[in-house]
N, CA, C and O atoms as a GROMACS GRO file, in nm:
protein
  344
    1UNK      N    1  -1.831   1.378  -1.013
    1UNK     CA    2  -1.935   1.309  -1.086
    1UNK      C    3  -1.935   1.163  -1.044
    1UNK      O    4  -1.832   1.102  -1.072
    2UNK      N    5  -2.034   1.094  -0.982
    2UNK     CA    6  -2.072   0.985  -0.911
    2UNK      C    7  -2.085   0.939  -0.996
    2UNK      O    8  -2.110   1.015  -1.090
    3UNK      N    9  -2.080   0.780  -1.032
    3UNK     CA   10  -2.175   0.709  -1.139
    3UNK      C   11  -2.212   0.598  -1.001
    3UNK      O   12  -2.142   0.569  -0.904
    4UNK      N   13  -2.341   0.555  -1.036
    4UNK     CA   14  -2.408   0.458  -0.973
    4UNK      C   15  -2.382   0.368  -0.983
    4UNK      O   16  -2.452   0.317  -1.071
    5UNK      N   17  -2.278   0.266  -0.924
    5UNK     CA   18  -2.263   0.120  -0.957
    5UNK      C   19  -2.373   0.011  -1.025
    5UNK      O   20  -2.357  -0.081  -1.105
    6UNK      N   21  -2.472   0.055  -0.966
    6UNK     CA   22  -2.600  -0.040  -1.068
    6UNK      C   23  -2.640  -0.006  -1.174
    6UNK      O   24  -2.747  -0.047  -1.219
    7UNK      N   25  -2.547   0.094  -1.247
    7UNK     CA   26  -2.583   0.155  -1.384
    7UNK      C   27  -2.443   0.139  -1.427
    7UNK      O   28  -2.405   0.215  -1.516
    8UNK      N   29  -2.342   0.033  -1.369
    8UNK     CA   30  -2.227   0.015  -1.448
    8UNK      C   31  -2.239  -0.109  -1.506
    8UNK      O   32  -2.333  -0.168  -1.454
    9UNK      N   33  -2.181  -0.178  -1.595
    9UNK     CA   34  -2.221  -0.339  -1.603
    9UNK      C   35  -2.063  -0.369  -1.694
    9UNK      O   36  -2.007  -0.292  -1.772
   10UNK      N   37  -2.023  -0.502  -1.650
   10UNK     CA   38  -1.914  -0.561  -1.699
   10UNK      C   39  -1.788  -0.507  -1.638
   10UNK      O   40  -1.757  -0.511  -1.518
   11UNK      N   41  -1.724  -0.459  -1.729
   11UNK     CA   42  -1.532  -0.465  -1.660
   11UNK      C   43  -1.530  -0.292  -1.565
   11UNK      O   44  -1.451  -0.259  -1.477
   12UNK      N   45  -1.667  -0.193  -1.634
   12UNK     CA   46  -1.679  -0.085  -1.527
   12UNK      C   47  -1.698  -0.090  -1.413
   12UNK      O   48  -1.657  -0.015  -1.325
   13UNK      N   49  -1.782  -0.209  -1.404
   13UNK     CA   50  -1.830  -0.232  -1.232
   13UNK      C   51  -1.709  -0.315  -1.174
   13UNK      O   52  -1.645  -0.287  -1.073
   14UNK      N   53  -1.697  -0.392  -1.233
   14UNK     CA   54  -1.540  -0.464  -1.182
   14UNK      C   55  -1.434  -0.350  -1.161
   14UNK      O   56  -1.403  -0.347  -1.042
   15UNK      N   57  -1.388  -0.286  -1.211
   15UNK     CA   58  -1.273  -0.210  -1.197
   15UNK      C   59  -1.254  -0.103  -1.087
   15UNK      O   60  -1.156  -0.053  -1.032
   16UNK      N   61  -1.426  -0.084  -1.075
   16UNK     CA   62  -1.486  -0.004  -0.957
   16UNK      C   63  -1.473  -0.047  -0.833
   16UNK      O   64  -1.434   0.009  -0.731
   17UNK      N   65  -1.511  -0.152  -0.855
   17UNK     CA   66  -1.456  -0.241  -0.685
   17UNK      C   67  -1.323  -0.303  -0.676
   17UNK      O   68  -1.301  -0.371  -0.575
   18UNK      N   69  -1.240  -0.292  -0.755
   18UNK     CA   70  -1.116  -0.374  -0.748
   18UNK      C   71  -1.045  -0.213  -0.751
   18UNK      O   72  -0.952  -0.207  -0.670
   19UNK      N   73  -1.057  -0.142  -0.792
   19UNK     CA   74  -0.982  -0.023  -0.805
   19UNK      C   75  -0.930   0.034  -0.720
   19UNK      O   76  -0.824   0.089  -0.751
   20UNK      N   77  -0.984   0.047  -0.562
   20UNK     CA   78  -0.895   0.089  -0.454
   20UNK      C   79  -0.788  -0.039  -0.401
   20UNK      O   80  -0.696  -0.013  -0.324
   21UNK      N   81  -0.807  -0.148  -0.441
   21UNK     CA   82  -0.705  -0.252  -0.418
   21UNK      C   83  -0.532  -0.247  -0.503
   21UNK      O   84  -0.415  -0.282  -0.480
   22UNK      N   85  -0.628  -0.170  -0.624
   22UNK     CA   86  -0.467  -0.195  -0.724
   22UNK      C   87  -0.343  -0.137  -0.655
   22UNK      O   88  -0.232  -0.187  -0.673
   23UNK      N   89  -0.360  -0.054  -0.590
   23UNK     CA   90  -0.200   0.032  -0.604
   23UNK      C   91  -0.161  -0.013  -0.448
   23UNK      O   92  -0.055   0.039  -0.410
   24UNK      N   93  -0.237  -0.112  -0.336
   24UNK     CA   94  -0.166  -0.118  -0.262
   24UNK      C   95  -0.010  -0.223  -0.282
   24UNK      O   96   0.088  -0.175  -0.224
   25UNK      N   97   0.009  -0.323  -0.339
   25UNK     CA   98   0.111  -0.398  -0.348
   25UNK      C   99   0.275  -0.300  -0.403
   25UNK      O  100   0.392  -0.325  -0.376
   26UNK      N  101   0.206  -0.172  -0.500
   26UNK     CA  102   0.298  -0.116  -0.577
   26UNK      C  103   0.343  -0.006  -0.413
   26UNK      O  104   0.456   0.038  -0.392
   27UNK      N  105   0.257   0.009  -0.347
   27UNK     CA  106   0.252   0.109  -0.246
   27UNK      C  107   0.357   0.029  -0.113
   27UNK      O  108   0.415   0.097  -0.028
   28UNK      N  109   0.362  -0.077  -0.115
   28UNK     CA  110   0.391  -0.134  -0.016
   28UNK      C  111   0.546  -0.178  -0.074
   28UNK      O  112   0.631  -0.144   0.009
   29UNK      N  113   0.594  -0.231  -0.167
   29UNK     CA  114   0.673  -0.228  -0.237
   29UNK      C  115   0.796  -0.099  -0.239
   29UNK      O  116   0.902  -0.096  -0.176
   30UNK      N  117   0.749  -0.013  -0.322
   30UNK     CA  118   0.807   0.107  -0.302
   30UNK      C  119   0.859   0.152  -0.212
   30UNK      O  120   0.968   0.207  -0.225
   31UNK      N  121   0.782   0.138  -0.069
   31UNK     CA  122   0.827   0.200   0.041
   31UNK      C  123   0.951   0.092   0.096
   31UNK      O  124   1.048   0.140   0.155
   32UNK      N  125   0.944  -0.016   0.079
   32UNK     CA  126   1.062  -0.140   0.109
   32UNK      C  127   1.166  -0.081   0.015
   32UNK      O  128   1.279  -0.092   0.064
   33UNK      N  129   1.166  -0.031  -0.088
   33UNK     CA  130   1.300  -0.034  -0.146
   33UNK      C  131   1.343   0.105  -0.110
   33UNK      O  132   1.461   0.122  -0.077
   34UNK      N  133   1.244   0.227  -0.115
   34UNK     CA  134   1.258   0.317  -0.040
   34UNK      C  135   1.368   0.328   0.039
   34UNK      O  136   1.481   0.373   0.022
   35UNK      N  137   1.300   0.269   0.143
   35UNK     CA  138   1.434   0.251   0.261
   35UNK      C  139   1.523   0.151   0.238
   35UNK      O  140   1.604   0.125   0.326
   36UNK      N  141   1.523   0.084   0.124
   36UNK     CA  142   1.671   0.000   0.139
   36UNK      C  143   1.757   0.081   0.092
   36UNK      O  144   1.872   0.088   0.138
   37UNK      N  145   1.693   0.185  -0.048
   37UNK     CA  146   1.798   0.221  -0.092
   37UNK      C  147   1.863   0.348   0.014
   37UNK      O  148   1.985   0.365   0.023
   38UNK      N  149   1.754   0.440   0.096
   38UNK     CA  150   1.825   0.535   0.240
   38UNK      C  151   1.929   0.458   0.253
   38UNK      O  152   2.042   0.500   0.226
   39UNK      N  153   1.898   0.291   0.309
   39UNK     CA  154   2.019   0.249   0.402
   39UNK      C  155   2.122   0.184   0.331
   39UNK      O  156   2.207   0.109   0.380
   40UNK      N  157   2.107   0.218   0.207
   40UNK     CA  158   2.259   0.169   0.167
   40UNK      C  159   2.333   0.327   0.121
   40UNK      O  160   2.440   0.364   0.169
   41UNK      N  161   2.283   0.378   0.056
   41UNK     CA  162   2.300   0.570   0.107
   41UNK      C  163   2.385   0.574   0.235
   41UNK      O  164   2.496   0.625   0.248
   42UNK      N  165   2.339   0.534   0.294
   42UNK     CA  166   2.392   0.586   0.453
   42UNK      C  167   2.538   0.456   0.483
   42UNK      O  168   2.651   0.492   0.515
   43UNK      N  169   2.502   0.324   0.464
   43UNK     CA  170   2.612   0.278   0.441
   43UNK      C  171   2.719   0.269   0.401
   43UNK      O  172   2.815   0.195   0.423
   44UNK      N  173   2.689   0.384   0.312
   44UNK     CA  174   2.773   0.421   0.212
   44UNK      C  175   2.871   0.569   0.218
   44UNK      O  176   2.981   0.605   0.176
   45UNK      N  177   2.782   0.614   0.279
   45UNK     CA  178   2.818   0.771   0.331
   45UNK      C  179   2.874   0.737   0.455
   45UNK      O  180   2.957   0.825   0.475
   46UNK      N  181   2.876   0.634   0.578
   46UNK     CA  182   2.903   0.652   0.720
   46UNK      C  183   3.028   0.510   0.676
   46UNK      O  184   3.089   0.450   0.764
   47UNK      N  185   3.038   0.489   0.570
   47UNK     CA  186   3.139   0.356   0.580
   47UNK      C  187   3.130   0.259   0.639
   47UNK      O  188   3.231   0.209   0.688
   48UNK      N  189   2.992   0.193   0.655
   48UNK     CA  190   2.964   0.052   0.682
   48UNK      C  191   2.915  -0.048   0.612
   48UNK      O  192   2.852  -0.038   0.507
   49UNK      N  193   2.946  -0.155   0.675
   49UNK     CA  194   2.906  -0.252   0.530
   49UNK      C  195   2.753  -0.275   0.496
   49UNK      O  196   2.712  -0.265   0.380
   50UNK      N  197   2.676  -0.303   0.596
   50UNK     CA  198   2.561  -0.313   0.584
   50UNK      C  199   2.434  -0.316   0.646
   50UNK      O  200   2.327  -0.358   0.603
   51UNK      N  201   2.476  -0.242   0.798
   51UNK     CA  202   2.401  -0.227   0.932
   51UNK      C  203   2.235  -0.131   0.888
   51UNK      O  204   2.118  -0.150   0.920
   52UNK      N  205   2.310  -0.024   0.801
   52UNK     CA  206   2.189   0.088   0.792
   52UNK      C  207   2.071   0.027   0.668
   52UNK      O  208   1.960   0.069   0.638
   53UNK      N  209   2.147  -0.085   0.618
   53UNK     CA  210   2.050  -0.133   0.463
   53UNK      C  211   1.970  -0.228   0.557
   53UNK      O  212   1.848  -0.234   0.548
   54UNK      N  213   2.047  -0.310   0.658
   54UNK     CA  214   1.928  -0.362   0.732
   54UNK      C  215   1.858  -0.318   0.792
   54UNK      O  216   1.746  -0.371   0.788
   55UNK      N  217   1.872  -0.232   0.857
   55UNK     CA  218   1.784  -0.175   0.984
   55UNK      C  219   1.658  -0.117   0.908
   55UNK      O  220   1.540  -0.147   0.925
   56UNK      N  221   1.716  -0.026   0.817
   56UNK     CA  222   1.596   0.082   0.768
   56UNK      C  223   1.532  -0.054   0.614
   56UNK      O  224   1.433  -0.017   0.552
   57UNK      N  225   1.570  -0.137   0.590
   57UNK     CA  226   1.523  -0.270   0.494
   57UNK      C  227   1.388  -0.287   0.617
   57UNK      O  228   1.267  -0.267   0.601
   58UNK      N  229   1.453  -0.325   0.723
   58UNK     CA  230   1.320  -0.419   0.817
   58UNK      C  231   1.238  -0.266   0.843
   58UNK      O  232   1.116  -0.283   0.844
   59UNK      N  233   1.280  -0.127   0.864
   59UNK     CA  234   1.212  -0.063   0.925
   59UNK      C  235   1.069  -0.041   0.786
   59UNK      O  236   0.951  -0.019   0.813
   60UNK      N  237   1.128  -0.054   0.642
   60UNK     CA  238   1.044  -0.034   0.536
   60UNK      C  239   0.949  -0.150   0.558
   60UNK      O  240   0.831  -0.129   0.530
   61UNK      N  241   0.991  -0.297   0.613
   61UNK     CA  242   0.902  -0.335   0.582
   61UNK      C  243   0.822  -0.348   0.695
   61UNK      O  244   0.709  -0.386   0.664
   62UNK      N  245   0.837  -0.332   0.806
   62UNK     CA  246   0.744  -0.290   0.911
   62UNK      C  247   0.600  -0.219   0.853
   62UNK      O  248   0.482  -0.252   0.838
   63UNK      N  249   0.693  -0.095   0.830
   63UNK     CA  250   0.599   0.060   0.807
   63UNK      C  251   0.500   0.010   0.673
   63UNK      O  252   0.380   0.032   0.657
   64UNK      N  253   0.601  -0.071   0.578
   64UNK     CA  254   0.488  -0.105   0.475
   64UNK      C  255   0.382  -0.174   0.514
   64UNK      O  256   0.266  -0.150   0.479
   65UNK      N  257   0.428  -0.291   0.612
   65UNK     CA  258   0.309  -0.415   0.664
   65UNK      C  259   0.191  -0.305   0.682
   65UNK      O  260   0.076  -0.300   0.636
   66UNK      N  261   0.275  -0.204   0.779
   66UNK     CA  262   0.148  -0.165   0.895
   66UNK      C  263   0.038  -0.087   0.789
   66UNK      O  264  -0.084  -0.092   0.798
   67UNK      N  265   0.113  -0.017   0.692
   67UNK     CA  266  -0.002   0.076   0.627
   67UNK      C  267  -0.044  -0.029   0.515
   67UNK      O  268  -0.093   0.013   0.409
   68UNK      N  269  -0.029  -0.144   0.534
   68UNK     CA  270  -0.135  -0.241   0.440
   68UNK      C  271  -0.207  -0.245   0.471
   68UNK      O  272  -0.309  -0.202   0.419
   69UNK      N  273  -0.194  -0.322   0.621
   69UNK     CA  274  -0.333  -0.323   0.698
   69UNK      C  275  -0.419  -0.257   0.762
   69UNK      O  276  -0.525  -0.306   0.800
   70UNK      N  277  -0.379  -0.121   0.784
   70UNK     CA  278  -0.436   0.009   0.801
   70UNK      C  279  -0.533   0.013   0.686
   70UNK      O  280  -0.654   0.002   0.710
   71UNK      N  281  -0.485   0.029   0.548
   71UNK     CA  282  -0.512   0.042   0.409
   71UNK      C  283  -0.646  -0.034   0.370
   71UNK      O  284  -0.745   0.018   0.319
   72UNK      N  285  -0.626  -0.203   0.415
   72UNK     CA  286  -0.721  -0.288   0.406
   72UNK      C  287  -0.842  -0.239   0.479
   72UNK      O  288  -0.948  -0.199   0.432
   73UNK      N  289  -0.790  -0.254   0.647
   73UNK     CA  290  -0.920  -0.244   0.708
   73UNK      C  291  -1.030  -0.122   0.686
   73UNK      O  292  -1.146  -0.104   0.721
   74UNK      N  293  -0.941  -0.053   0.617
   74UNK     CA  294  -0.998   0.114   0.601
   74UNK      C  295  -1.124   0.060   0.492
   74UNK      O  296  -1.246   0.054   0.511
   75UNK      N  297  -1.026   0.019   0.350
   75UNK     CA  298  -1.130  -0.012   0.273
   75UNK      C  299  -1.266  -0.163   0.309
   75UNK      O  300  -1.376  -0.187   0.259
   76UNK      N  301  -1.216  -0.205   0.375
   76UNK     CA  302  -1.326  -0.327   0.406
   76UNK      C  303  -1.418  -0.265   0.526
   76UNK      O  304  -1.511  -0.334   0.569
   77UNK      N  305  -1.394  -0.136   0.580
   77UNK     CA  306  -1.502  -0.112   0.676
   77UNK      C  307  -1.594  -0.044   0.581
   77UNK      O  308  -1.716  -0.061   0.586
   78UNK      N  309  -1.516   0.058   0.469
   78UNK     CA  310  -1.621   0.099   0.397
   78UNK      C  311  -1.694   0.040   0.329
   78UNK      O  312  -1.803   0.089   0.298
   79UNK      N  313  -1.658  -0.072   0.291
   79UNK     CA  314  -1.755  -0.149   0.142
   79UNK      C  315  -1.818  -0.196   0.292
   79UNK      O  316  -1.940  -0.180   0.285
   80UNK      N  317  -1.785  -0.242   0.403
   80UNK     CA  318  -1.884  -0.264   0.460
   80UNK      C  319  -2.028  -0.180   0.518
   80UNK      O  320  -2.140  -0.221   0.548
   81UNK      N  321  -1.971  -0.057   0.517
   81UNK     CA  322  -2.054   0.032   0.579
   81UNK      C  323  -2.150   0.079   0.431
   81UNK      O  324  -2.272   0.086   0.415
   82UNK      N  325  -2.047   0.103   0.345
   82UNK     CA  326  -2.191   0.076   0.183
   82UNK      C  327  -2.236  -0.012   0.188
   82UNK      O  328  -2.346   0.017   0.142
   83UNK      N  329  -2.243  -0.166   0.223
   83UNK     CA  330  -2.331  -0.251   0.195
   83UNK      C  331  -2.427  -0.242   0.293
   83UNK      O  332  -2.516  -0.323   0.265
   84UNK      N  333  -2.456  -0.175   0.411
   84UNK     CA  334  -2.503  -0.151   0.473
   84UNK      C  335  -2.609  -0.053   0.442
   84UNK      O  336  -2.725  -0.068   0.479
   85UNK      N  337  -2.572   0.034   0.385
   85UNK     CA  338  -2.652   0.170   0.403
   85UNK      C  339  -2.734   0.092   0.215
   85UNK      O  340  -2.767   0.204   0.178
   86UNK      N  341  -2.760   0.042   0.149
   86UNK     CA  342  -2.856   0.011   0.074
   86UNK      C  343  -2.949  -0.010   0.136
   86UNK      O  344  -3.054  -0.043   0.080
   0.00000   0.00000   0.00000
């Protein structure tokens, strides 16, 4: 069930366009601690002090960067390609 953005008015239409934005920070987040906590798991299991919390720390936040901006451009081509097609 579609609703028409020009038949939403106030915090509906707002929430509508801000709404695919909310969950990236919690998304990007998650996946950083994600892998910190693997690599202290593994630090922990292979008896090192702290090689695997770094590696897989930077590898989370790599992988997080990249699917931000994957994430972004995805949504900014579409609102671009809807503002288009009006």
């Amino acid at each position: 069930m579609k609703t028409d953005p020009e038949k939403l008015s106030g915090i509906g239409k707002s929430l509508k366009e801000v709404g695919p934005y909310l969950g990236i920070g919690v998304q990007l987040a998650a996946t950083v601690v994600l892998m910190v906590l693997i690599g202290n798991w593994l630090d922990k299991k292979f008896e090192q002090k702290f090689i695997f919390t770094l590696i897989f720390g930077l590898l989370g936040i790599f992988s997080g960067m990249y699917n931000l901006i994957k994430t972004l451009t995805y949504l900014e081509k579409k609102k671009k390609d809807s503002g288009n097609a009006e």
